[in-house]
C-alpha positions in Angstrom: 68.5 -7.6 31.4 68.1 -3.8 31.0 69.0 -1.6 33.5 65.9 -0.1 34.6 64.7 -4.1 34.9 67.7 -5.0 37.4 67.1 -2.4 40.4 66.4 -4.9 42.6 70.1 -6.4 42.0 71.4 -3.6 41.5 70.6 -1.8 44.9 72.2 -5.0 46.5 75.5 -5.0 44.6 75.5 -1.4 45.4 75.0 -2.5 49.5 77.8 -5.3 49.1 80.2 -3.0 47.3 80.0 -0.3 50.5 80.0 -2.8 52.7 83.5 -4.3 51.4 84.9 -0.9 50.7 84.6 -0.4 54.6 85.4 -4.2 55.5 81.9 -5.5 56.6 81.2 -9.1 54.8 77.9 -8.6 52.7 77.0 -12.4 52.9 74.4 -11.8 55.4 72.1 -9.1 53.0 71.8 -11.7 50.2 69.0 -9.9 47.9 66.7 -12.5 49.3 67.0 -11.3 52.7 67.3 -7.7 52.2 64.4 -6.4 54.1 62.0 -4.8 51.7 60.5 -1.1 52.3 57.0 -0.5 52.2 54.9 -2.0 49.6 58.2 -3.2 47.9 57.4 -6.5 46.2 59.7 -9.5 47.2 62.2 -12.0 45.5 60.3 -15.2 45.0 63.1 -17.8 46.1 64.7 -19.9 43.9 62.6 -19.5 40.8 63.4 -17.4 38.0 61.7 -17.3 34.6 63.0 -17.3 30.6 61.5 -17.2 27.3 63.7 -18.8 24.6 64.6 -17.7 21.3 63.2 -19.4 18.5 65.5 -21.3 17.9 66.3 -23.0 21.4 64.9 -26.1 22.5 63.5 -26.1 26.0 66.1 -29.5 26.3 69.2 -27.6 25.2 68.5 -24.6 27.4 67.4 -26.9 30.5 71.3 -29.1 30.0 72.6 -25.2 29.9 71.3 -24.4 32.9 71.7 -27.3 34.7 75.9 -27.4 33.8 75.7 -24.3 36.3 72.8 -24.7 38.7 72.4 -28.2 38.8 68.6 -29.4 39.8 66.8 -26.8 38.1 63.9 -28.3 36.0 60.4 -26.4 34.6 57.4 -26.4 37.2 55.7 -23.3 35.2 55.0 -22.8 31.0 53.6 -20.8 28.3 54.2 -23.0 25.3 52.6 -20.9 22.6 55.2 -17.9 23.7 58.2 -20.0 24.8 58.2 -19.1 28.0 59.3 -21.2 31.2 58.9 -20.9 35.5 61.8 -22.4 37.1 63.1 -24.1 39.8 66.3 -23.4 40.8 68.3 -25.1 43.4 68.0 -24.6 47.1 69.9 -21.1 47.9 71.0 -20.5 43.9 72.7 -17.2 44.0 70.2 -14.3 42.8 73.1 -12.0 41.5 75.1 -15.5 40.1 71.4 -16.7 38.3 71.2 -13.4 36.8 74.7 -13.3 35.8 74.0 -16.4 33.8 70.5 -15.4 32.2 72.4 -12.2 31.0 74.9 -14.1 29.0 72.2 -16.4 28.0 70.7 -13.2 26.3 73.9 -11.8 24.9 74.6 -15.9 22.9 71.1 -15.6 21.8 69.9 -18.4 23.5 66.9 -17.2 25.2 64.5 -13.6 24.7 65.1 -12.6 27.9 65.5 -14.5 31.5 64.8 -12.6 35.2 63.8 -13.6 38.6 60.4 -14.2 39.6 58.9 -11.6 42.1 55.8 -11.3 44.0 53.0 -8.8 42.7 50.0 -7.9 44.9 46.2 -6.6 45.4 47.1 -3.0 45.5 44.4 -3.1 48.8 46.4 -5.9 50.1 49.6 -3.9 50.5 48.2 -1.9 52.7 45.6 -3.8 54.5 42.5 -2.0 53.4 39.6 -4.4 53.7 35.9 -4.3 53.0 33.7 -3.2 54.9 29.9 -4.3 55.5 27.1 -2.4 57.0 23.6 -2.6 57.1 22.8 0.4 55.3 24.8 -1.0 52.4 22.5 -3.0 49.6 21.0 -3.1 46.0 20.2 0.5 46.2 23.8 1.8 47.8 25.5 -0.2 44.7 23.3 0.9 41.9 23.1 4.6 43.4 27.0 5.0 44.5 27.9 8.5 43.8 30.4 7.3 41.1 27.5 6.6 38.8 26.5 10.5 38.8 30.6 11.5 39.1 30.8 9.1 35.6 27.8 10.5 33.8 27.0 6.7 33.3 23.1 7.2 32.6 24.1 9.1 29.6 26.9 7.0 28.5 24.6 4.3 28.6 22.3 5.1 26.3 25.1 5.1 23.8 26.6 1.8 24.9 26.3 -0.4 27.8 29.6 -2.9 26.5 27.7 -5.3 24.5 30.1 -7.4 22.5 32.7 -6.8 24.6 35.2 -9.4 27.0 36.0 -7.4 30.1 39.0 -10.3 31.4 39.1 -9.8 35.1 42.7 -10.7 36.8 42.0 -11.5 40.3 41.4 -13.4 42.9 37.9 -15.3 40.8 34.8 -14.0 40.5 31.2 -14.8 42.4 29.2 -16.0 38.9 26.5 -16.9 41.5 25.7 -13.0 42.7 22.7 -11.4 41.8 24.8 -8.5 40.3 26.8 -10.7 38.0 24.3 -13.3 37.0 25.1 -14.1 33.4 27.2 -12.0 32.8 30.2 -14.3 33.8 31.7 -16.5 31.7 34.3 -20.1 32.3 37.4 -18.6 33.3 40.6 -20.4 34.3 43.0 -20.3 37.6 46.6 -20.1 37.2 47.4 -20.5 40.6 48.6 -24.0 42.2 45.8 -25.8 44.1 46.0 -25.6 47.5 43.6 -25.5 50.5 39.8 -25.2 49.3 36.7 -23.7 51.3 34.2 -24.0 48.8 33.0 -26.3 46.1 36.2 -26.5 44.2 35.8 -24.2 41.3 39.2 -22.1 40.9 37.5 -18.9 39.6 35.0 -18.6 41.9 36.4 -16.4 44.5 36.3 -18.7 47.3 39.2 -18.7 49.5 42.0 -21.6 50.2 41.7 -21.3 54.5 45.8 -20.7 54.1 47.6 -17.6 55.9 49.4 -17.4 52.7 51.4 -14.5 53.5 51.6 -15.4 57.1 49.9 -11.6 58.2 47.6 -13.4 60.5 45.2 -12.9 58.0 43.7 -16.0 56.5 42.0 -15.1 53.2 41.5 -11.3 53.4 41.3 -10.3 49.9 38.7 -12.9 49.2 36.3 -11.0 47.2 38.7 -8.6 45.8 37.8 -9.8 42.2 34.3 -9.8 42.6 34.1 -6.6 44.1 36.4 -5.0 40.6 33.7 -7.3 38.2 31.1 -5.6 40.0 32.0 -2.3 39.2 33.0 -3.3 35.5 29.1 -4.1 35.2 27.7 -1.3 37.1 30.0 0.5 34.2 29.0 -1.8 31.4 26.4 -3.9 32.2 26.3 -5.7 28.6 29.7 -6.8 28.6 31.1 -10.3 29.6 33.2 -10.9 32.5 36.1 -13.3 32.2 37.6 -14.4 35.6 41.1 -15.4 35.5 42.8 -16.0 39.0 46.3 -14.9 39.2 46.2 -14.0 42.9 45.4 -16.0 46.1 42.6 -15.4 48.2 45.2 -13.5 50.3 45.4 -10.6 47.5 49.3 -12.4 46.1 50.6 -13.8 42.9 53.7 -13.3 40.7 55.4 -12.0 37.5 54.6 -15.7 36.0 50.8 -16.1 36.8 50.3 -12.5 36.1 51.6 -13.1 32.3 50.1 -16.3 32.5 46.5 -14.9 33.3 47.5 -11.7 30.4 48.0 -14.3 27.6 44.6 -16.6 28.6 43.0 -13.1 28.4 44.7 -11.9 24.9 44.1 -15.7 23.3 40.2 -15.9 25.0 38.8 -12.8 23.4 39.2 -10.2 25.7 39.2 -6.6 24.5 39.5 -5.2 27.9 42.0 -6.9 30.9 41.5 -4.9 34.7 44.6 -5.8 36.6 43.9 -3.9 40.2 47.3 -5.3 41.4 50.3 -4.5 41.0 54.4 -5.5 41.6 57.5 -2.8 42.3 59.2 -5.2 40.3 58.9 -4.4 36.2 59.0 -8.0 35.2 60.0 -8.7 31.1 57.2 -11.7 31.0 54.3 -8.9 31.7 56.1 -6.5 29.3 56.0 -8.9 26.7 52.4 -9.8 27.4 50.8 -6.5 27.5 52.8 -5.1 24.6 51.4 -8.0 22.7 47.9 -7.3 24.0 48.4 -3.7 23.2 49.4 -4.7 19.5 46.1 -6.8 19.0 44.1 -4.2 20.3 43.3 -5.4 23.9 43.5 -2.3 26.4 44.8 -3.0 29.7 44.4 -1.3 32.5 46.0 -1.1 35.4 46.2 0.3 38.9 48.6 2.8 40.2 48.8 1.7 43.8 47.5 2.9 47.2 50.9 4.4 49.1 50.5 8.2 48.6 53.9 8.1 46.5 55.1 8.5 42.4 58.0 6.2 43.1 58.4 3.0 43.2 56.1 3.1 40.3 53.4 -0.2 40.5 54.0 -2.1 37.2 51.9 -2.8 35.2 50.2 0.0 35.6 52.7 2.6 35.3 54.6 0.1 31.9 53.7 2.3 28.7 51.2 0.6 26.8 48.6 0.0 29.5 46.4 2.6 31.1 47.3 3.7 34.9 44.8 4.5 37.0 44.4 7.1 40.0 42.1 7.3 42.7 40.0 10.5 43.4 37.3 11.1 45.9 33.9 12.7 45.9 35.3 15.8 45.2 37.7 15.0 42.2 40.3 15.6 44.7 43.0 12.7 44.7 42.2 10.4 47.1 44.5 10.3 50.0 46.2 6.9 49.9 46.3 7.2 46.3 49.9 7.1 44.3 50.6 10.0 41.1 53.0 10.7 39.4 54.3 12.2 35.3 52.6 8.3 34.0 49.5 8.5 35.3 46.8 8.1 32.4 43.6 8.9 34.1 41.6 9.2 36.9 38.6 7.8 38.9 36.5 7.2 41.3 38.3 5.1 44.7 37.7 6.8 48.0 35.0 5.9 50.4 34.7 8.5 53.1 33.5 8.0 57.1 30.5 9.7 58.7 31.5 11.4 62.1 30.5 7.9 63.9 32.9 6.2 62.0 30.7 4.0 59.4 31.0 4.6 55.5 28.8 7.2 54.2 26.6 5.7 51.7 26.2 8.6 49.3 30.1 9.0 49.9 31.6 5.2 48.9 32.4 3.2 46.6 29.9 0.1 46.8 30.3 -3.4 45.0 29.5 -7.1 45.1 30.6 -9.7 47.6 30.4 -13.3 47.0 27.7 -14.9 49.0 25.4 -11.8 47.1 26.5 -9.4 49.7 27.1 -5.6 49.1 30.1 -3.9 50.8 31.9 -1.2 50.7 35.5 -0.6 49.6 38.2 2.0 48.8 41.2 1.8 46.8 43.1 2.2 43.2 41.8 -1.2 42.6 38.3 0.1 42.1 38.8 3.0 40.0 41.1 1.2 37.8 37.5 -1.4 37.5 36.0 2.3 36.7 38.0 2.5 34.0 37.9 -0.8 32.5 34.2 -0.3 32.2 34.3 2.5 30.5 37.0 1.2 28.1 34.3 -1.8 27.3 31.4 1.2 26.8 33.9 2.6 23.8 35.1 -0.4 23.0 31.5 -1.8 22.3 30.9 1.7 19.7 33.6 -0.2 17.1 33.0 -3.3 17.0 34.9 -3.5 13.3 37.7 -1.7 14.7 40.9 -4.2 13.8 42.5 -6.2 16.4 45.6 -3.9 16.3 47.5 -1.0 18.3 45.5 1.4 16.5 42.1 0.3 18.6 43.8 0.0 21.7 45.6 3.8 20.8 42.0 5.0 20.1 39.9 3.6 23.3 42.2 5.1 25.4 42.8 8.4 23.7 39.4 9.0 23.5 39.1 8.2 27.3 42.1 10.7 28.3 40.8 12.8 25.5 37.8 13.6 27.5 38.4 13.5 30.6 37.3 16.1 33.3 39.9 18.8 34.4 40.7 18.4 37.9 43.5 20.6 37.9 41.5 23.1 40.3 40.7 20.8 42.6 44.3 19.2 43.1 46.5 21.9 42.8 49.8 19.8 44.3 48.8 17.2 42.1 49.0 19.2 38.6 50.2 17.1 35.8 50.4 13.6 38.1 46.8 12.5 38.0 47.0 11.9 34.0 44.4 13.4 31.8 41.8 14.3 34.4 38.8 12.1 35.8 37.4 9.9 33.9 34.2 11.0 32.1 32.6 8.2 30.6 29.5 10.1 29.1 31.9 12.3 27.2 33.9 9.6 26.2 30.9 7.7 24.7 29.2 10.8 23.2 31.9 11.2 20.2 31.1 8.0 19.0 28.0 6.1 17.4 25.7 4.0 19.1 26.9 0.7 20.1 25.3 -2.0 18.1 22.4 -4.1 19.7 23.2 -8.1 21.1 22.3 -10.0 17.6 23.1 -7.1 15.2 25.1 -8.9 12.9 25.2 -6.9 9.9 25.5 -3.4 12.0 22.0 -2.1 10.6 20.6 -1.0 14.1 18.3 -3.7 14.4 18.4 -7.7 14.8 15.6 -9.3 11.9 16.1 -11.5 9.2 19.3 -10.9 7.5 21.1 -11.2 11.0 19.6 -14.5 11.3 20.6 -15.6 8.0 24.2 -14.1 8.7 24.4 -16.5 12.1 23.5 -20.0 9.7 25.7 -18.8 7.5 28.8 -18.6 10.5 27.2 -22.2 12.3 29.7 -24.0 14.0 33.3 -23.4 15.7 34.3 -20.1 15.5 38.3 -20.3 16.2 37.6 -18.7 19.4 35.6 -17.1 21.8 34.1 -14.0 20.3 36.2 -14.9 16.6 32.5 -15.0 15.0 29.9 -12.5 15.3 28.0 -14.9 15.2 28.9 -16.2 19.1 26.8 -14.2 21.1 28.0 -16.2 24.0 31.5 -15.9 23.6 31.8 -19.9 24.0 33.6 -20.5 21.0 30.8 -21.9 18.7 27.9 -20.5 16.8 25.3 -22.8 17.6 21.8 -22.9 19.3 23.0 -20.7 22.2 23.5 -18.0 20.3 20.3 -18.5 18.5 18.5 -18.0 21.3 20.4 -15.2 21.9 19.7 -13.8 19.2 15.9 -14.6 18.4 15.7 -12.9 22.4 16.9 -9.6 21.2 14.4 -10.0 17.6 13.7 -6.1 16.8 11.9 -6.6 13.7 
């Protein structure tokens, strides 16, 4: 493990070294029961994750492990990337369990191994909530003074994401709200099932009825995903939404789920992954995730957190190959709970502000959808970061022959820094720590052609004949959602879905 990966441990050896230098017995500040700091993610007990090297069997590693932690089996895997969650005996020593995944490393045995640690909605950190008020609806979301701040009229009319998978990791997505209707497609949960107080479906944004973090707070960040997805298609109303649950309905996952949910997203055809969460902890299983989405040209982006602060950085936002996000305000000032810092990419759109009388000013917030097919409003890093994601899909959707490489993932977010707004004057204190500037998606969509129409399958600007004799000639699986042109549904087959599709959108 590298040394910027083992702060965690390293802090705590540092504590037990002091405290034996001056004859104190360290036993009681474990490094699970060191008391985190604000917004510091936690030690998940007892688990601890690995991927193996080519060459290891999962048996050989698991009798390995077993000689010195006896009990530990698998409860977690990524079998296409080698890549195990697990369960370590009752009170394993952290420092000893790192200790041994270290020399694992150094023999070759495994990639990498680390402990598993909590990551987190950054709004849930710091208890922000929703908010509903009657003078929020329809008009307040489509309206939201983030639509003029963006320029997304005119970026529109150059590309509205069509094409595009926008993967959503969250806590599910309402499919049923009037803002997302079609526009979501089957998802997946990587979450264990617990409690349920819906109708069973694991993307759906529901809820379990658990006090999972025991707050007193039973389900708080239920809507958290369906509030970012809404704000993706306010961005980019053409693109697809791909739920993919990696946090509870109480705003929590952890390093595993979170590179779980990055490689459904990568191997399902998304182009674009939001992650408005984040973890203190800069875990080697999301590394390796979003470095491989960043090398088959998948932009992630991620948000920078909500505690005012440049350090700890929020991972995996602030990792180098994704995009982190800052929050500003009405005013391209940086919002006030909003972290910075030297690795900030961009900037957006995340403060609501009060009236006098203490309710959300309308013309003043950010506004987005609740399940149920309420409109609320929120504030946070969470939401610009879904600013950006949309955006990302609107540039995105202008290359469609662009090759699944680093090179498109290098160019959708070069050209989204690359035109950014100056804020410099605005945020004076903040010169050089809110990235490129605020996002600008009209500028970022007017350097680049017009995205193709749904059903343009030969890139000529309209959807006739030779389209339709392209889609025959791709009938059948595709390999994947979205691996055909031809899959206008992003279901994995070209078949008489997509026909319809296509005959829908019939230009001449």
């Amino acid at each position: 493990m590298i040394p910027f990966m083992r702060n965690h441990l390293l802090a705590v050896r540092l504590v037990c070294s002091v405290l034996l230098a001056i004859g104190v017995a360290p036993s009681a500040f474990a490094l699970g029961e060191v008391p985190p700091g604000p917004g510091v993610d936690p030690l998940v007990p007892d688990e601890a994750l690995t991927r193996l090297a080519p060459s290891t069997s999962l048996a050989s590693f698991l009798n390995a492990i077993n000689q010195a932690f006896p009990g530990t089996t698998v409860i977690g895997s990524i079998e296409s990337r080698q890549t195990y969650k697990l369960s370590l005996p009752a009170g394993a020593d952290p420092i000893l369990v790192d200790d041994f995944l270290d020399a694992q490393k150094d023999a070759g045995v495994i990639e990498w191994g680390e402990l598993n640690y909590e990551g987190q909605a950054a709004e849930g950190k710091t208890g922000s909530l929703w908010v509903s008020q009657l003078s929020i609806g329809p008009s307040e979301y489509a309206g939201q003074y983030a639509v003029e701040t963006l320029g997304l009229p005119a970026a529109q009319t150059k590309s509205e994401g069509q094409g595009v998978i926008v993967a959503v990791l969250d806590t599910g997505v309402d499919a049923t709200h009037p803002a997302l209707l079609g526009k979501v497609l089957d998802g997946a949960s990587f979450l264990p099932a617990t409690g349920d107080c819906g109708d069973g479906d694991p993307t759906a944004d529901i809820g379990d009825c658990i006090d999972n973090d025991d707050d007193g707070l039973v389900d708080e960040m239920v809507g958290h995903g369906t509030f970012v997805a809404g704000l993706v298609t306010l961005v980019a109303p053409a693109s697809k939404i791909l739920p993919v649950v990696v946090l509870d309905s109480d705003g929590i996952g952890d390093t595993f789920s979170i590179a779980q949910g990055l490689y459904y997203a990568i191997d399902n055809g998304a182009k674009v992954i939001n992650c408005s969460f984040g973890s203190t902890y800069k875990g080697e299983a999301v590394e390796d995730a979003v470095l491989e989405a960043w090398n088959k040209g998948v932009v992630v982006v991620g948000a920078a957190g909500n505690f005012d602060r440049i350090v700890p950085e929020e991972y995996p936002a602030m990792l180098f190959e994704p995009i982190g996000i800052a929050a500003t305000d009405q005013a391209d000032q940086k919002a006030a709970f909003s972290n910075y810092g030297p690795g900030i990419g961009i900037s957006a759109p995340g403060q609501s502000d009060t009236l006098r009388g203490g309710e959300f000013d309308p013309e003043k917030s950010v506004v987005s959808a609740l399940p149920g097919g309420d409109f609320v409003v929120w504030k946070g890093t969470s939401f610009a970061n879904a600013f950006v994601s949309g955006a990302a899909a609107l540039v995105r959707a202008q290359h469609p022959t662009l090759a699944p490489n680093a090179a498109a993932t290098t160019m959708v977010i070069n050209t989204l820094k690359g035109t950014a707004a100056n804020i410099n004057a605005q945020n004076p204190a903040y010169v050089g720590l809110l990235g490129a500037g605020r996002l600008d998606a009209a500028a970022a969509t007017a350097l680049g052609p017009n995205a193709p129409p749904i059903g343009d399958l030969n890139l000529d600007g309209v959807v006739n004949g030779a389209d339709l004799g392209a889609m025959l000639g791709q009938w059948g699986p595709c390999g994947g959602p979205g691996a055909c042109s031809g899959d206008l549904d992003f279901d994995g087959d070209v078949d008489g879905a997509d026909l319809g599709v296509l005959l829908g959108n019939w230009s001449r």
